[in-house]
C-alpha positions as CSV (number, residue, x, y, z in Angstrom):
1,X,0.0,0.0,0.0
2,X,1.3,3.2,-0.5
3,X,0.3,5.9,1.9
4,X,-1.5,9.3,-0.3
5,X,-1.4,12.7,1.5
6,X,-4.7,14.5,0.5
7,X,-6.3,18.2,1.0
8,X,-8.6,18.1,4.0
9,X,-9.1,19.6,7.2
10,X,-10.1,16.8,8.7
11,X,-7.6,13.9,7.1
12,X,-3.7,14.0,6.5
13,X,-3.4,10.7,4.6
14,X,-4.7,7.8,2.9
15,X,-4.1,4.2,2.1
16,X,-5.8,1.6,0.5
17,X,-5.0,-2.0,-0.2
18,X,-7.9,-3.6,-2.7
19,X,-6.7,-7.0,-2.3
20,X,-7.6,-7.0,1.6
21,X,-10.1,-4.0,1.1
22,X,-8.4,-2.7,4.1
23,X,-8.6,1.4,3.6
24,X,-6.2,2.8,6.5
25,X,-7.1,6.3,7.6
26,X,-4.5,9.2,9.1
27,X,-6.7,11.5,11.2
28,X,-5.1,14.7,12.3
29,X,-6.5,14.7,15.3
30,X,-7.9,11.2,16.2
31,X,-4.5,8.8,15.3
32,X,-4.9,6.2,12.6
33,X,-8.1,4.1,11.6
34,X,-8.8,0.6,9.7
35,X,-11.4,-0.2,7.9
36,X,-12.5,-3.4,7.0
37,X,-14.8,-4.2,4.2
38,X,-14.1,-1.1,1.7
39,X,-14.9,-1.5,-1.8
40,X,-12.4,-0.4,-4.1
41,X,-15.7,1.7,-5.6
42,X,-15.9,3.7,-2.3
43,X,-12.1,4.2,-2.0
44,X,-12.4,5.8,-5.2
45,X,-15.1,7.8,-4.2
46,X,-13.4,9.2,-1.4
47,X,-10.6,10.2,-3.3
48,X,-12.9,11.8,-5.9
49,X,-14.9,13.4,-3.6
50,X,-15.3,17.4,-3.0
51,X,-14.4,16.9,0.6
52,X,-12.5,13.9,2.1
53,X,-13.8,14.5,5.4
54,X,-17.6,14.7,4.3
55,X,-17.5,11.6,2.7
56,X,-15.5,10.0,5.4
57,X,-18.5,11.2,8.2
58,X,-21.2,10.4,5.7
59,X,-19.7,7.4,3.9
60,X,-17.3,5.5,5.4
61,X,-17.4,5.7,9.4
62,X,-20.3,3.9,10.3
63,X,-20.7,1.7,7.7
64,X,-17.2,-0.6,7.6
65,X,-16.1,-2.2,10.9
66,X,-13.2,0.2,12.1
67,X,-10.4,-0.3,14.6
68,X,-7.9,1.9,16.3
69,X,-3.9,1.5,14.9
70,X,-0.8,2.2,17.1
């Protein structure tokens, strides 16, 4: 996977692997997040998407399984 720095206020960083559908999340203020479950459609999405953080709140956390990194 290779770690993608993106534009929001909310997010530092991205990660996807579509063989695991494992979407790792850099929060700048909550730590790092994995999700479980992501289609390689959504991941897409996301990084398409006007706002990372919007679609993150509306899209994404809530709906995969999550769980806290070190």
């Amino acid at each position: 996977m290779a770690i993608k720095k993106v534009d929001s206020s909310m997010v530092y960083a991205v990660d996807y692997d579509p063989k695991t559908r494992v979407l790792e999340v850099v929060f700048k203020r909550m730590g790092v997040f994995a999700y479980s479950g992501v289609p390689q459609s959504e991941y897409r999405r996301l990084m398409k998407s006007d706002s990372i953080g919007s679609h993150m709140r509306y899209c994404i956390i809530g709906t995969y399984p999550e769980r806290k990194l070190d």
